[in-house]
C-alpha positions as CSV (number, residue, x, y, z in Angstrom):
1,X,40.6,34.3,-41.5
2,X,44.1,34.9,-41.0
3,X,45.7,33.2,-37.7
4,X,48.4,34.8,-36.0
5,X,51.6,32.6,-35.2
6,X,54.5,33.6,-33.5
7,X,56.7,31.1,-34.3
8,X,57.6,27.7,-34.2
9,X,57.3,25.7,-31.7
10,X,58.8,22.0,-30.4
11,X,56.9,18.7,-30.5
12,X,57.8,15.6,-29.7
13,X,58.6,13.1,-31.6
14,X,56.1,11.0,-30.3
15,X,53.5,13.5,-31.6
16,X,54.2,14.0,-34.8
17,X,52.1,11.1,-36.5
18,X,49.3,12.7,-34.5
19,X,50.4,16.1,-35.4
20,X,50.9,15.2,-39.0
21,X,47.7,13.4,-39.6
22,X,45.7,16.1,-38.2
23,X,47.2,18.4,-40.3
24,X,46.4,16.8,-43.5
25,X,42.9,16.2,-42.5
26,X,42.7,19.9,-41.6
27,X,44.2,20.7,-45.4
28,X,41.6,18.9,-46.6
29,X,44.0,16.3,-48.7
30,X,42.2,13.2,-49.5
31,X,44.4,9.9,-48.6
32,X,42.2,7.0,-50.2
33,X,44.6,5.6,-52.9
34,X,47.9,7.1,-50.6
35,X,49.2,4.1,-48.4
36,X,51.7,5.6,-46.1
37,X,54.2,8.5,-45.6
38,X,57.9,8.4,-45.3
39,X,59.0,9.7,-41.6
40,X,63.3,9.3,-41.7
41,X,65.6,8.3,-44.1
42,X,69.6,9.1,-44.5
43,X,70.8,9.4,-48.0
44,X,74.8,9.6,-48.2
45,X,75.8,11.5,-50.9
46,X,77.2,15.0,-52.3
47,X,75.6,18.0,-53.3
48,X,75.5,17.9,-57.1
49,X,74.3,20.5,-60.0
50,X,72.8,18.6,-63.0
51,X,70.3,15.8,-62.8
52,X,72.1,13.3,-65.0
53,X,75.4,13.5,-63.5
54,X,73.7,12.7,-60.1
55,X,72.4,10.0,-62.0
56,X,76.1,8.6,-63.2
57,X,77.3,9.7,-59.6
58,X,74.8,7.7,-58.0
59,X,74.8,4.6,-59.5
60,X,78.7,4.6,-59.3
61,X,78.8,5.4,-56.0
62,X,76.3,2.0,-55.2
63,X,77.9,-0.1,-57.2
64,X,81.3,0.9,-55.5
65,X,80.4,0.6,-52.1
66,X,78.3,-2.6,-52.6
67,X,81.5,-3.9,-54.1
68,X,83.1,-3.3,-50.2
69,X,79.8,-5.6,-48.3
70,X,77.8,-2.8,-47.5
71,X,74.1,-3.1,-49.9
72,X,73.3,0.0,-51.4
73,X,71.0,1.8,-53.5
74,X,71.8,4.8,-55.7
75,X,69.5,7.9,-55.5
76,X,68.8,11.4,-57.0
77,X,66.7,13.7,-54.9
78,X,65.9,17.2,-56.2
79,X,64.6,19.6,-53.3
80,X,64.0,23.1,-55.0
81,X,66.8,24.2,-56.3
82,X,69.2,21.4,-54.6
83,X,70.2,18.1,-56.1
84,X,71.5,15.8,-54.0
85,X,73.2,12.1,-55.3
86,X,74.2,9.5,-53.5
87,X,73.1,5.9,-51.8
88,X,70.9,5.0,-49.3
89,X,71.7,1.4,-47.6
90,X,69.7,-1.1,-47.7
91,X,69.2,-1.9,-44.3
92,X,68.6,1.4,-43.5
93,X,66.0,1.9,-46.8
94,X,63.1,4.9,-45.9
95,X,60.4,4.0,-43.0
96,X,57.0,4.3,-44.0
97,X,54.0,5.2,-41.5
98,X,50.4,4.8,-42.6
99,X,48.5,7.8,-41.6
């Protein structure tokens, strides 16, 4: 049965682990095995087309800035047809929720 939407609509943030774990119960995804899910993170970076040289990109970027007190940790994150490289800091590594 098809269910009419007319658009999207606000939540707030407050909601969303609600929201979110709803909808994954409703999609029928099991989550024995699956400890948490990742709610914010900020990677630092450039836009990049080939996997590899995001690699080499990455990991000099890291080391560089590490080398200048702030902790870093290169990453490659491929999102369709977007690569991204860059660093994520330490301190400010991916938050995890259990759902």
């Amino acid at each position: 049965m098809a269910v009419e939407h007319k658009g999207a609509k606000l939540v707030a943030v407050r909601d969303l682990p609600t929201i979110v774990e709803a909808a994954v119960k409703a999609a029928g995804v099991r989550t024995e095995g699956m400890e948490s899910l990742v709610t914010r993170w900020e990677l630092a970076g450039i836009v990049v087309k080939d996997f590899s040289e995001g690699q080499k990109f990455s990991t000099a970027i890291a080391r560089q800035v590490s080398e200048h007190g702030i902790e870093a940790s290169p990453a490659v994150l491929q999102i369709d047809d977007h690569i991204l490289a860059g660093f994520f800091e330490r301190g400010a590594l991916p938050q995890f929720r259990n759902i």
